[in-house]
N, CA, C and O atoms as a Tripos MOL2 file, in Angstrom:
@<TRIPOS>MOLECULE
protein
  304   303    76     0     0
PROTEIN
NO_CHARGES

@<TRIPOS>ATOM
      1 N          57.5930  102.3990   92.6880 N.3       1 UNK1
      2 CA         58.1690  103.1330   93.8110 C.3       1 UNK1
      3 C          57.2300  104.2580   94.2140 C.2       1 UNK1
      4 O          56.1980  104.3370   93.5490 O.2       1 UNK1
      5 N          57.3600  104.8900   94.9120 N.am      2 UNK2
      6 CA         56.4170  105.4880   96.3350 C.3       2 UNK2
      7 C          57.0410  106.6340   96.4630 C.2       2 UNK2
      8 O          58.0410  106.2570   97.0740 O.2       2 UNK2
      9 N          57.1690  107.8000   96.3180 N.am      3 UNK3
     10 CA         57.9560  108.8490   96.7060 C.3       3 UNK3
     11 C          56.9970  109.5950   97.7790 C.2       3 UNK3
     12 O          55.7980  109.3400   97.6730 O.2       3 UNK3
     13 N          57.2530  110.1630   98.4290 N.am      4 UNK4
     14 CA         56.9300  110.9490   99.8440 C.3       4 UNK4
     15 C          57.4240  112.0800  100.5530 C.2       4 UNK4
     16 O          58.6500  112.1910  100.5290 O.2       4 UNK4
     17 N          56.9810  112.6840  100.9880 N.am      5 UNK5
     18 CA         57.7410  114.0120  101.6950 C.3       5 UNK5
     19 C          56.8660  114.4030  102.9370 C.2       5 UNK5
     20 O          55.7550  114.9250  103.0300 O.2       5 UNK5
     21 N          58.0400  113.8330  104.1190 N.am      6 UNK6
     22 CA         56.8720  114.1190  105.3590 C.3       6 UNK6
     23 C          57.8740  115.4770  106.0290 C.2       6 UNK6
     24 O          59.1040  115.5310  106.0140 O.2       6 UNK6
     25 N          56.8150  116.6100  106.6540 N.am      7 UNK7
     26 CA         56.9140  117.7280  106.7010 C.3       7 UNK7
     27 C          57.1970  117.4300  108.5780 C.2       7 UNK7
     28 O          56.5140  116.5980  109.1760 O.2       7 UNK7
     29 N          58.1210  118.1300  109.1720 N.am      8 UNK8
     30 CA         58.5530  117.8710  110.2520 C.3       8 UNK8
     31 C          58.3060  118.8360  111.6340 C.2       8 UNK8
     32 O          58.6850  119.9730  111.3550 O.2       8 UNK8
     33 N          57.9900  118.7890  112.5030 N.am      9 UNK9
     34 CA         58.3930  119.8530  113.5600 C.3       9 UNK9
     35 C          58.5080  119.7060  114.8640 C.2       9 UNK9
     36 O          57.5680  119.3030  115.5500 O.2       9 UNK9
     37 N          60.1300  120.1400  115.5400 N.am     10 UNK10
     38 CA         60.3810  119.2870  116.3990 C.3      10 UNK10
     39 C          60.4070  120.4550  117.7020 C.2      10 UNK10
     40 O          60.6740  121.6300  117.4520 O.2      10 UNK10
     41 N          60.1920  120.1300  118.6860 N.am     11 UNK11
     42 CA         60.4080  120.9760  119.8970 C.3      11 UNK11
     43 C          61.2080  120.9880  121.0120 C.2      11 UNK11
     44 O          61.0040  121.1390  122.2170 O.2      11 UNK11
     45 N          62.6990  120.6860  119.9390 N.am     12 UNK12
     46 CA         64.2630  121.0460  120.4570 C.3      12 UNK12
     47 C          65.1970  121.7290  119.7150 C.2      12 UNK12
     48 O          64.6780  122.1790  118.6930 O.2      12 UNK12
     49 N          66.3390  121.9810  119.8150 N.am     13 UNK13
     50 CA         66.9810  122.8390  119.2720 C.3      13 UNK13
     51 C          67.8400  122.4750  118.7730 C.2      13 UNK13
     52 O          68.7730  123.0870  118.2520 O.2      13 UNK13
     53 N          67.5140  120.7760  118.9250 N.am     14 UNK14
     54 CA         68.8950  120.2810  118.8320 C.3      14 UNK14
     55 C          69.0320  119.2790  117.1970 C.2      14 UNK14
     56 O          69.4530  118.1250  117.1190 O.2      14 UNK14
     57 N          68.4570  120.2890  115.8570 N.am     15 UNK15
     58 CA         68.2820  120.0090  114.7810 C.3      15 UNK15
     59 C          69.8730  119.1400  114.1550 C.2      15 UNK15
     60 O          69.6600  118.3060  113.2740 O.2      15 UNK15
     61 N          70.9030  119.2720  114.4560 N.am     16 UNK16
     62 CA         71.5780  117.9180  113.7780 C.3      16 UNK16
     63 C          71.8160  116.8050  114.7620 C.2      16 UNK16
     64 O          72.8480  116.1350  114.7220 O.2      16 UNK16
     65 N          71.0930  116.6560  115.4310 N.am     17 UNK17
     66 CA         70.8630  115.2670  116.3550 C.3      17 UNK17
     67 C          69.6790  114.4780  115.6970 C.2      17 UNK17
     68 O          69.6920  113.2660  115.4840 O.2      17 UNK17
     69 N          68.4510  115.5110  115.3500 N.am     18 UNK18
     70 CA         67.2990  115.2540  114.6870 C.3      18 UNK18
     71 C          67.3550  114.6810  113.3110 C.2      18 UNK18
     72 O          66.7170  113.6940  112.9430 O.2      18 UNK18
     73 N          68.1340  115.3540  112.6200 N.am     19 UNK19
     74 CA         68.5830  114.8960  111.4320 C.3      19 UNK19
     75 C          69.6990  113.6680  111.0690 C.2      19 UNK19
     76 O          69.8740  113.1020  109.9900 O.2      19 UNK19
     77 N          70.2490  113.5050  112.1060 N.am     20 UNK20
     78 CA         71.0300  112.4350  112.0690 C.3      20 UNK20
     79 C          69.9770  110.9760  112.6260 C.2      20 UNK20
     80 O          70.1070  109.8220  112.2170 O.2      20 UNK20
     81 N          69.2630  111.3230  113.3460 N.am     21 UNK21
     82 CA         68.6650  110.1810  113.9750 C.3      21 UNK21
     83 C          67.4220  110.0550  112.6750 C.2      21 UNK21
     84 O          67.3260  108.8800  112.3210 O.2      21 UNK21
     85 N          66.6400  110.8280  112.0430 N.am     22 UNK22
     86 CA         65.9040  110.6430  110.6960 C.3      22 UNK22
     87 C          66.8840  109.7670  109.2570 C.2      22 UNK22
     88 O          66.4740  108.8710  108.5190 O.2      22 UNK22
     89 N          68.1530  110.3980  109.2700 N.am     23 UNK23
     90 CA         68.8590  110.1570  108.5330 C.3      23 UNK23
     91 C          69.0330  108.2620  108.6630 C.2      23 UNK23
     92 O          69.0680  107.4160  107.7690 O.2      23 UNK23
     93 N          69.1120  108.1290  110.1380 N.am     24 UNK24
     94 CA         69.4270  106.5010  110.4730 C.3      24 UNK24
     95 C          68.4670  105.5150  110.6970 C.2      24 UNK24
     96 O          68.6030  104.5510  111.4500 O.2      24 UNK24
     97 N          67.1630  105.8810  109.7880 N.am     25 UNK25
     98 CA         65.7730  104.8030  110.1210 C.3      25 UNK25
     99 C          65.9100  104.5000  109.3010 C.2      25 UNK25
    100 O          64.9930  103.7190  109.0460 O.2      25 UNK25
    101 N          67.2250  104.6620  107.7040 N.am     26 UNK26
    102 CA         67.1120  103.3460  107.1420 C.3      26 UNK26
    103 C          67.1960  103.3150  105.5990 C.2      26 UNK26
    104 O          67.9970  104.2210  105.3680 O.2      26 UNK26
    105 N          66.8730  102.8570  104.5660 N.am     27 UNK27
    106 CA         67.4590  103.1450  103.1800 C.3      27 UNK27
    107 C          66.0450  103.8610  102.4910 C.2      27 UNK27
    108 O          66.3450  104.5520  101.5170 O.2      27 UNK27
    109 N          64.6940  103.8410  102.7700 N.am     28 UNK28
    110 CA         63.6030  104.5460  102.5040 C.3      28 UNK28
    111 C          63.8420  105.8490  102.6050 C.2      28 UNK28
    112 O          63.4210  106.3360  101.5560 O.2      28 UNK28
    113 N          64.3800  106.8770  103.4330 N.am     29 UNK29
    114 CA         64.8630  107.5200  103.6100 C.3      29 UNK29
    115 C          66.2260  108.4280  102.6230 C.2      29 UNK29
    116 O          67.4240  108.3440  102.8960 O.2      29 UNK29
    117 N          65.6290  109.2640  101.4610 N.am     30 UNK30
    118 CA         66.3950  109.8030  100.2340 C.3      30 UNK30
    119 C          67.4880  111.4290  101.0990 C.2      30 UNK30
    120 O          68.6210  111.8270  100.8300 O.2      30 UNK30
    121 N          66.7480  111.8010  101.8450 N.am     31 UNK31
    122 CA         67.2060  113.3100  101.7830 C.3      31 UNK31
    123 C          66.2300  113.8050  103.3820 C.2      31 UNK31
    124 O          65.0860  113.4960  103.7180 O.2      31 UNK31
    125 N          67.5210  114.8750  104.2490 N.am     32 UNK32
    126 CA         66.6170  115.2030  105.0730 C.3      32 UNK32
    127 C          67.0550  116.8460  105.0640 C.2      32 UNK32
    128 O          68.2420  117.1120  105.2510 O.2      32 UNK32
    129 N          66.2780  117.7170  104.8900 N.am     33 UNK33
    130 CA         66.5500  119.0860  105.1610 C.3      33 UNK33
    131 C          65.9480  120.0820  105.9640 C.2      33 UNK33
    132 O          64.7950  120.5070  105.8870 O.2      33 UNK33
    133 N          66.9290  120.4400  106.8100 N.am     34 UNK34
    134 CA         66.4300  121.8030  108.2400 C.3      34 UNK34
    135 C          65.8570  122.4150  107.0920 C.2      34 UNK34
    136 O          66.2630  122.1880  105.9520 O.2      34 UNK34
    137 N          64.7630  123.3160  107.4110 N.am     35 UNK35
    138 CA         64.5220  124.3940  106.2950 C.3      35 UNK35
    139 C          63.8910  125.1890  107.3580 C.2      35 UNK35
    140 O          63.6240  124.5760  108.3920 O.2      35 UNK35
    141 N          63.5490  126.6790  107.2850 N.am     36 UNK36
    142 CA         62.6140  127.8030  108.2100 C.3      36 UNK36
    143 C          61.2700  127.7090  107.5720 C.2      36 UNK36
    144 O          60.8570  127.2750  106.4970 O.2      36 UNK36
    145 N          60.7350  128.2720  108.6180 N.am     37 UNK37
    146 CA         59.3440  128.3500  108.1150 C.3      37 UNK37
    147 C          58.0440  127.7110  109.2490 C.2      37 UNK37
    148 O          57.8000  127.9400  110.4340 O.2      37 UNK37
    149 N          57.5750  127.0590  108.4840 N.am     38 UNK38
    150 CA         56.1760  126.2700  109.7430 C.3      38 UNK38
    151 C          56.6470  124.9860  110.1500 C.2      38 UNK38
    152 O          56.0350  124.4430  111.0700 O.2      38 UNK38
    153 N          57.4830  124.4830  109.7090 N.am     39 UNK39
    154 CA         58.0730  123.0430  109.9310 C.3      39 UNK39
    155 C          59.6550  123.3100  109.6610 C.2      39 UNK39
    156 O          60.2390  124.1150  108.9360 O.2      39 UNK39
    157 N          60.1540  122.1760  110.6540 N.am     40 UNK40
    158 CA         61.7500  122.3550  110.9110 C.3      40 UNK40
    159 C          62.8920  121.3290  109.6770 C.2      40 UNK40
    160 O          63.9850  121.4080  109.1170 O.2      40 UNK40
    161 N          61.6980  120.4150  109.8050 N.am     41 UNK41
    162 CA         62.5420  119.3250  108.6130 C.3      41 UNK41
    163 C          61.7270  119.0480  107.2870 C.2      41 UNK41
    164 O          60.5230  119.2360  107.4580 O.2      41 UNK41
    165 N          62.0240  118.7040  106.1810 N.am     42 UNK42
    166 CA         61.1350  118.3800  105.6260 C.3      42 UNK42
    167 C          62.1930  116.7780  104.4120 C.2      42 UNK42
    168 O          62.9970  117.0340  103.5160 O.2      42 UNK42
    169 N          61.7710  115.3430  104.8590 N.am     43 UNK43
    170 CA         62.2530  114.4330  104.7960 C.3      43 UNK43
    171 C          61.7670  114.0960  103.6140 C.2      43 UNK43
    172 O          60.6440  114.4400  103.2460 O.2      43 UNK43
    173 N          62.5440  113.4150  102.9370 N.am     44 UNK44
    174 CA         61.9920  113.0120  101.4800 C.3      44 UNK44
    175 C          62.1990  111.1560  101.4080 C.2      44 UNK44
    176 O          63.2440  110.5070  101.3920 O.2      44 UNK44
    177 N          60.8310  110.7080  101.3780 N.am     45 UNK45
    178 CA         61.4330  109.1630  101.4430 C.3      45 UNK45
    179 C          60.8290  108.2540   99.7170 C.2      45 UNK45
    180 O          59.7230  108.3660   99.1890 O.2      45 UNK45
    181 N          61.7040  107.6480   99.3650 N.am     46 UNK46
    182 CA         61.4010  106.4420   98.2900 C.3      46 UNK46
    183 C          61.2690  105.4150   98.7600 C.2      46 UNK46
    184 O          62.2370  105.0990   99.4520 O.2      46 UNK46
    185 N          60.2020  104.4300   98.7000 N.am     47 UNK47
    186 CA         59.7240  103.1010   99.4500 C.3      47 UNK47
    187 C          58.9160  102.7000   98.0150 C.2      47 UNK47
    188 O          58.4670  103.1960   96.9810 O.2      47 UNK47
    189 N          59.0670  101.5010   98.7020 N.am     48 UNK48
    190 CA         58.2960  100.5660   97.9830 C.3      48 UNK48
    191 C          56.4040  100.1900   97.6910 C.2      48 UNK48
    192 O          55.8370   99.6240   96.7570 O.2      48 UNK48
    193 N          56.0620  100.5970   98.5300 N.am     49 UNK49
    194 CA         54.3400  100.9320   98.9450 C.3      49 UNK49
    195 C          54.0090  101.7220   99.4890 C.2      49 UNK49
    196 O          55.0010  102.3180   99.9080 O.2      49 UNK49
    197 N          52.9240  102.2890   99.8730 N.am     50 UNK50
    198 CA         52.1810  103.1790  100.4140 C.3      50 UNK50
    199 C          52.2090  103.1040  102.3800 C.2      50 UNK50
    200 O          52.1160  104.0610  103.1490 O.2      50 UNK50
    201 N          52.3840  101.4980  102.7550 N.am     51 UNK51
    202 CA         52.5710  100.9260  104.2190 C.3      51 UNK51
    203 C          53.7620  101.1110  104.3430 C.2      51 UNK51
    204 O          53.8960  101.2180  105.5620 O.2      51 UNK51
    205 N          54.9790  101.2500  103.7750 N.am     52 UNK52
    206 CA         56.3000  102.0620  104.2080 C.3      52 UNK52
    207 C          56.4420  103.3990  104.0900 C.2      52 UNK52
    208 O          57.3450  104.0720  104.5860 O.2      52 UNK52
    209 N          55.5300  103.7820  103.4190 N.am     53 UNK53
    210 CA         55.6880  105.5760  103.9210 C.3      53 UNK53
    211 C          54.9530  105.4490  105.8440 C.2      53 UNK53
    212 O          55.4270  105.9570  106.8600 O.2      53 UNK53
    213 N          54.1160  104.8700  105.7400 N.am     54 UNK54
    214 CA         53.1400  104.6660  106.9910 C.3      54 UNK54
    215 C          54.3560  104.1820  108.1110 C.2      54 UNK54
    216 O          54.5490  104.9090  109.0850 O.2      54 UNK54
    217 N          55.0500  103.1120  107.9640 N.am     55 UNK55
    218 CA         56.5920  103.4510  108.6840 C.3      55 UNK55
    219 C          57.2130  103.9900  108.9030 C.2      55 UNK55
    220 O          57.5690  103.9910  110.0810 O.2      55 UNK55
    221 N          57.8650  104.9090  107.9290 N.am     56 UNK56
    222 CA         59.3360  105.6730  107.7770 C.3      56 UNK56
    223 C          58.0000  106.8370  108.9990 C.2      56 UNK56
    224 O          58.5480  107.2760  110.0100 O.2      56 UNK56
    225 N          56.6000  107.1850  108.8400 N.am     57 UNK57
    226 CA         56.3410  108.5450  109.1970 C.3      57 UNK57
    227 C          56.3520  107.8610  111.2280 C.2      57 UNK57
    228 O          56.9480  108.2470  112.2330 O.2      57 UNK57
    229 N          55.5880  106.9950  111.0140 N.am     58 UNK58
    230 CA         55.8230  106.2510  112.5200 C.3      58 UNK58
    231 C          57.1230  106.4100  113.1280 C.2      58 UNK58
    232 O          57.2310  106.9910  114.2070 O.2      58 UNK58
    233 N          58.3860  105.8100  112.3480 N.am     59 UNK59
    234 CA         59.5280  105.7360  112.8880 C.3      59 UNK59
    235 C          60.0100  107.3310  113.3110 C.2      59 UNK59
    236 O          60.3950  107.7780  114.3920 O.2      59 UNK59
    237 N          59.8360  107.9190  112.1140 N.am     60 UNK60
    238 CA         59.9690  109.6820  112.9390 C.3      60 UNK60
    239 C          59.1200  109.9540  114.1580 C.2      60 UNK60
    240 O          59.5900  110.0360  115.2930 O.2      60 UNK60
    241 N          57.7670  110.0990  113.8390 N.am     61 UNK61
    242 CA         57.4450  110.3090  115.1010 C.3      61 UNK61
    243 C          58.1770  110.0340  116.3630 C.2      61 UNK61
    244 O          58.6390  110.8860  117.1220 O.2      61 UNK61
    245 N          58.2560  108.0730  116.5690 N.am     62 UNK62
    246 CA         58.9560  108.1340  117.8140 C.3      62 UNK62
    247 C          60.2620  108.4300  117.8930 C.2      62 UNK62
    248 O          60.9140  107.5870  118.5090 O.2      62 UNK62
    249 N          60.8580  109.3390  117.4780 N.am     63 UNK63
    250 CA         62.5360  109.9810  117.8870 C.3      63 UNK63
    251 C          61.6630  111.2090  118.9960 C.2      63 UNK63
    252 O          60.7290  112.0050  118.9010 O.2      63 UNK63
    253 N          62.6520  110.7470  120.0370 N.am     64 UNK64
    254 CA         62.6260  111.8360  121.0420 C.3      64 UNK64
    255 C          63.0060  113.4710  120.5050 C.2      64 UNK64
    256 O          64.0090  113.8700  119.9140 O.2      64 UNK64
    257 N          62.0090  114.0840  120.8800 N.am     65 UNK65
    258 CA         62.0200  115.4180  119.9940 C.3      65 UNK65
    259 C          60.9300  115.9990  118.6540 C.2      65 UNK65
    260 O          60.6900  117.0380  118.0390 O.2      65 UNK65
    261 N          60.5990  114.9060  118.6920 N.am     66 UNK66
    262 CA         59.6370  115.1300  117.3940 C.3      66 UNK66
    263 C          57.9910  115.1290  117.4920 C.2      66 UNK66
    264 O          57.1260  114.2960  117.7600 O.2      66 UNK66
    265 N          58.0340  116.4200  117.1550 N.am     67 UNK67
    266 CA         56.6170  116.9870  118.1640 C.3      67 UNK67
    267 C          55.1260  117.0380  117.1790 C.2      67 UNK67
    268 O          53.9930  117.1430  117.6490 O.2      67 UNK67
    269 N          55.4540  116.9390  115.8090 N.am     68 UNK68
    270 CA         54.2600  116.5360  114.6260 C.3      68 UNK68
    271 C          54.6190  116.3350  113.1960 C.2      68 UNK68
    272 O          55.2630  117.2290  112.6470 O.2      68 UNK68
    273 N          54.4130  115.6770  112.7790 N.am     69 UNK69
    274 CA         54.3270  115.3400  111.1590 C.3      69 UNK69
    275 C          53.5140  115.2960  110.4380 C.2      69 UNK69
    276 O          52.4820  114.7000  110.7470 O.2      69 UNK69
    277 N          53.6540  115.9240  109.1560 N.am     70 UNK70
    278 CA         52.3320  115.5070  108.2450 C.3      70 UNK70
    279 C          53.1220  115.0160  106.9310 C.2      70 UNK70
    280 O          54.2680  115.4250  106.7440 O.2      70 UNK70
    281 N          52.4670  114.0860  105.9690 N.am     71 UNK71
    282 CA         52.6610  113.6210  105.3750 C.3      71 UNK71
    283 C          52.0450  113.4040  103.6970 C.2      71 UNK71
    284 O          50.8530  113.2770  103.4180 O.2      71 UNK71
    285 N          53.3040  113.4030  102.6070 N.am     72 UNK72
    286 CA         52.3310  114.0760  101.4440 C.3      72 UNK72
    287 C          53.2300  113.0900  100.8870 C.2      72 UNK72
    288 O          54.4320  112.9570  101.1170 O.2      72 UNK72
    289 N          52.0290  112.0110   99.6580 N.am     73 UNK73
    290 CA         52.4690  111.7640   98.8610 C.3      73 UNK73
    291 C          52.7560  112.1180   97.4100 C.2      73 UNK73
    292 O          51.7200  112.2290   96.7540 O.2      73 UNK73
    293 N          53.5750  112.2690   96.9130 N.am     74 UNK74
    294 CA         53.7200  112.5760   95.4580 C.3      74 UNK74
    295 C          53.1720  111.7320   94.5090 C.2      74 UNK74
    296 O          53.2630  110.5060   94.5750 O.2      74 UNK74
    297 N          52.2940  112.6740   93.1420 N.am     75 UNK75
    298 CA         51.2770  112.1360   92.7370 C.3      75 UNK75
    299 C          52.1930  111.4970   91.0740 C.2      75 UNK75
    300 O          51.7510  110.9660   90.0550 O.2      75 UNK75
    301 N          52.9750  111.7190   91.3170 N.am     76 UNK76
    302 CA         53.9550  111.6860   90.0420 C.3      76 UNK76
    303 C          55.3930  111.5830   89.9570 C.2      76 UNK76
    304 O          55.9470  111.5760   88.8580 O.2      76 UNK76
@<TRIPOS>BOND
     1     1     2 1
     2     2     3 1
     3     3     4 2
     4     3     5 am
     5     5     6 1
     6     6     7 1
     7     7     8 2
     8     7     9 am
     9     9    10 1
    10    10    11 1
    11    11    12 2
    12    11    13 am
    13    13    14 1
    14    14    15 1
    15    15    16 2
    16    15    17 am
    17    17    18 1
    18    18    19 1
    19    19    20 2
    20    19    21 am
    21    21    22 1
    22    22    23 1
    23    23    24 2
    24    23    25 am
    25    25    26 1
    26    26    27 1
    27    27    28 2
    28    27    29 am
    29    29    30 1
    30    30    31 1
    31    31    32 2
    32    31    33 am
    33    33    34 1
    34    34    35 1
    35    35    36 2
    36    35    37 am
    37    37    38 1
    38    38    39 1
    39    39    40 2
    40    39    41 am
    41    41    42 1
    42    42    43 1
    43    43    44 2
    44    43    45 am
    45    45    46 1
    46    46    47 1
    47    47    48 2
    48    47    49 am
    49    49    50 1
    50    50    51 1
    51    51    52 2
    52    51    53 am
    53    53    54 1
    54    54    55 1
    55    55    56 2
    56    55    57 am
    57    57    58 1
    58    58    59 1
    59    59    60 2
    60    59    61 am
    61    61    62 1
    62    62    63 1
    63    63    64 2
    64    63    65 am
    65    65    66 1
    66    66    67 1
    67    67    68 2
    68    67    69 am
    69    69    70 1
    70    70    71 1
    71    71    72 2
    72    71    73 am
    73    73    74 1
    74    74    75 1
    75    75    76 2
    76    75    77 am
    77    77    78 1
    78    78    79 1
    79    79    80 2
    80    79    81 am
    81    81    82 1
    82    82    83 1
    83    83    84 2
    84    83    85 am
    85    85    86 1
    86    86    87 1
    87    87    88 2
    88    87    89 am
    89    89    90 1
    90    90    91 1
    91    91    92 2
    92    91    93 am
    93    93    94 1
    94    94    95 1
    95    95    96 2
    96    95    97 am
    97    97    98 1
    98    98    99 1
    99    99   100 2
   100    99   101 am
   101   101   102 1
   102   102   103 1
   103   103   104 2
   104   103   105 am
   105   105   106 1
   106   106   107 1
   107   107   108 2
   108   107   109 am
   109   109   110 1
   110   110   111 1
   111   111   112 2
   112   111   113 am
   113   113   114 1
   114   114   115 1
   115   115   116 2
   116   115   117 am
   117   117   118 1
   118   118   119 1
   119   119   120 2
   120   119   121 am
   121   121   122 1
   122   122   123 1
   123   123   124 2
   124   123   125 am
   125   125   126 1
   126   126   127 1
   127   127   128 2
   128   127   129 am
   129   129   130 1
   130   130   131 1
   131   131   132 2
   132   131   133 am
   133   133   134 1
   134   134   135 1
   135   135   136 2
   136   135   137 am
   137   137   138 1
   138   138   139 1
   139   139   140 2
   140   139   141 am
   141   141   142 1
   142   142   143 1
   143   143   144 2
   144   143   145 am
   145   145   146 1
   146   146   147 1
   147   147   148 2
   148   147   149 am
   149   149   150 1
   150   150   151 1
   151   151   152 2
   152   151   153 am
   153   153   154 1
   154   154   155 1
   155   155   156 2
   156   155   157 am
   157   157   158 1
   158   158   159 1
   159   159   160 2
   160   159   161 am
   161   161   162 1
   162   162   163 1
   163   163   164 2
   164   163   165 am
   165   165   166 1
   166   166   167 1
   167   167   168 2
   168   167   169 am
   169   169   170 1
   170   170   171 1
   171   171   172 2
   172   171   173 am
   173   173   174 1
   174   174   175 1
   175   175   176 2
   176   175   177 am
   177   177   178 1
   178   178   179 1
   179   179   180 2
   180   179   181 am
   181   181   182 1
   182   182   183 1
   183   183   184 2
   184   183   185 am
   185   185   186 1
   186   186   187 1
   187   187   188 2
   188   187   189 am
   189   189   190 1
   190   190   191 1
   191   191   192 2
   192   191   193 am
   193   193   194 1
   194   194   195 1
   195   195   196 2
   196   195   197 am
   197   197   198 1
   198   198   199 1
   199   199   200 2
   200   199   201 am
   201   201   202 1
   202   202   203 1
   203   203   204 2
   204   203   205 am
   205   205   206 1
   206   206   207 1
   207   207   208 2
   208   207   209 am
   209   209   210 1
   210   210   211 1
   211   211   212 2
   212   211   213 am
   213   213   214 1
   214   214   215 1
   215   215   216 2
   216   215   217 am
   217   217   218 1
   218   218   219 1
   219   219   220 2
   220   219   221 am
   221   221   222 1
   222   222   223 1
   223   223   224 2
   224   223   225 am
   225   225   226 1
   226   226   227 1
   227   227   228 2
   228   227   229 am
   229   229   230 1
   230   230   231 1
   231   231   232 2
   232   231   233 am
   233   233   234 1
   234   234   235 1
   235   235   236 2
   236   235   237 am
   237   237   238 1
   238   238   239 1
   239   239   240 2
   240   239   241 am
   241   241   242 1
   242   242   243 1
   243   243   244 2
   244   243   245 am
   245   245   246 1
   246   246   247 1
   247   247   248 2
   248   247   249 am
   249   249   250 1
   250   250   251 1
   251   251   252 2
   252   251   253 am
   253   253   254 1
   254   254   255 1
   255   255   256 2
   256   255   257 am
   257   257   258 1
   258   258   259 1
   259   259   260 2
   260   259   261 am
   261   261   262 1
   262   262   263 1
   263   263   264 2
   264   263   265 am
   265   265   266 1
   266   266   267 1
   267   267   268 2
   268   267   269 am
   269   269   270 1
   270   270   271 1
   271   271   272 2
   272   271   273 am
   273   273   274 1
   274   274   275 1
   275   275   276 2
   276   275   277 am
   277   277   278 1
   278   278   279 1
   279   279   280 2
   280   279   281 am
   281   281   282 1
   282   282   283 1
   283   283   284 2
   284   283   285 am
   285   285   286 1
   286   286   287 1
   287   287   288 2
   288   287   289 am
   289   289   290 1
   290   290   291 1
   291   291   292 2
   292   291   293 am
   293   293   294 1
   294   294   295 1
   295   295   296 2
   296   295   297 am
   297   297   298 1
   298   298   299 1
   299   299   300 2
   300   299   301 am
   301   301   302 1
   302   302   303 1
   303   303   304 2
@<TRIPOS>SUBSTRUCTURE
     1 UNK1         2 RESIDUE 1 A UNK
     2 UNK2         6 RESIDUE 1 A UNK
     3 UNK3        10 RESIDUE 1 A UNK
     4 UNK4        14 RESIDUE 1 A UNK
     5 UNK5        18 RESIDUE 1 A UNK
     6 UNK6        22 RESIDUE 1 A UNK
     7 UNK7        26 RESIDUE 1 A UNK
     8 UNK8        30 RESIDUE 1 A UNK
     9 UNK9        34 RESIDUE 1 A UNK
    10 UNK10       38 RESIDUE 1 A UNK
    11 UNK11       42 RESIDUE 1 A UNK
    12 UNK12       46 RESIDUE 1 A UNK
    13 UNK13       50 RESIDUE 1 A UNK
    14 UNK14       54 RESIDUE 1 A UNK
    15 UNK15       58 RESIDUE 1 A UNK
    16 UNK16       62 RESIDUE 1 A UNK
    17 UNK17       66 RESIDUE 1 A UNK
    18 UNK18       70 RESIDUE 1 A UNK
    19 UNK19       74 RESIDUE 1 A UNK
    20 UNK20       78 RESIDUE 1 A UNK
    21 UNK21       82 RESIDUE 1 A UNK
    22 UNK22       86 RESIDUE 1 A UNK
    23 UNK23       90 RESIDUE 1 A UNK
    24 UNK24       94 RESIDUE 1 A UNK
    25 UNK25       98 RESIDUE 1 A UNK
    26 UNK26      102 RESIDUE 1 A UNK
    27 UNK27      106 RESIDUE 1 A UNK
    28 UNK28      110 RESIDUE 1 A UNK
    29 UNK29      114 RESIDUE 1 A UNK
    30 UNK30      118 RESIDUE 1 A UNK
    31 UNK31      122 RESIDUE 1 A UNK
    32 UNK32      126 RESIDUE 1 A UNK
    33 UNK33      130 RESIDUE 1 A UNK
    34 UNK34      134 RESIDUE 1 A UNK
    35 UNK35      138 RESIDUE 1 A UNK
    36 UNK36      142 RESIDUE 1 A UNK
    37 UNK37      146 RESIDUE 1 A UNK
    38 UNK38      150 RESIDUE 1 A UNK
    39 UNK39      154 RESIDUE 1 A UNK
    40 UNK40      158 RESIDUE 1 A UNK
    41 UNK41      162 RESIDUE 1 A UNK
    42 UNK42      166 RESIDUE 1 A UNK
    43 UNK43      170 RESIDUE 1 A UNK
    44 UNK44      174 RESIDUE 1 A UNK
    45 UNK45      178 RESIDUE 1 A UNK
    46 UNK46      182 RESIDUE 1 A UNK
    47 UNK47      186 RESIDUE 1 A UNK
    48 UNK48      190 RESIDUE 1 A UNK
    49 UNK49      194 RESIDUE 1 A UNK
    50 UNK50      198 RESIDUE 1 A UNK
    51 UNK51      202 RESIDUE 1 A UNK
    52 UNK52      206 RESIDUE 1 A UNK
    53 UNK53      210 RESIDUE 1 A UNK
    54 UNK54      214 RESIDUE 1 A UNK
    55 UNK55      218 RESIDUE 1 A UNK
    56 UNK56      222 RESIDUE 1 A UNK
    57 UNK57      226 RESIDUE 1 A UNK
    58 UNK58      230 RESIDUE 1 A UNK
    59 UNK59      234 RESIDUE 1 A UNK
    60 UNK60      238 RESIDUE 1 A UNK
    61 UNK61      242 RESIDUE 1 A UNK
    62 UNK62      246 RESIDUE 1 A UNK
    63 UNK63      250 RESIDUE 1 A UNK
    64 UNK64      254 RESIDUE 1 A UNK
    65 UNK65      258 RESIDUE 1 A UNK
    66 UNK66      262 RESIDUE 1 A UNK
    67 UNK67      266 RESIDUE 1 A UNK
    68 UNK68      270 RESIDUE 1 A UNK
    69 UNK69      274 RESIDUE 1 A UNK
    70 UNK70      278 RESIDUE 1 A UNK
    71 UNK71      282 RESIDUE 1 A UNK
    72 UNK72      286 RESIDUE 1 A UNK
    73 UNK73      290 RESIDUE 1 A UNK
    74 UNK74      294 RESIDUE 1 A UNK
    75 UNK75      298 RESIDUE 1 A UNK
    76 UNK76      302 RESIDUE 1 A UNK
């Protein structure tokens, strides 16, 4: 298993629309949390390979609202 944490930031206001629509791309997808700071969400996904983190971060991107991501895999 694959653990991941892609770091979020969106340029609307409309953070539980955002989180609900992250929440619904699917079972890769463990945990999503508003947090303050330099980024608005920060998503935690478990997948199976390294090319489904490369999804789950694609599938965020295209939600309307979602203005950059970066993406970190966990080394452990």
């Amino acid at each position: 298993m694959v653990t991941a944490y892609v770091m979020v930031k969106a340029n609307t206001g409309e953070a539980d629309r955002l989180k609900g629509d992250i929440l619904g791309l699917g079972d890769g997808v463990v945990d999503v949390s508003i947090v303050a700071g330099d980024v608005d969400f920060i998503v935690k996904a478990r997948v199976e390979t390294p090319v489904d983190v490369k999804d789950i971060a694609s599938a965020i991107q295209a939600i309307d609202g979602i203005e950059d991501t970066q993406t970190y895999i966990a080394m452990d």
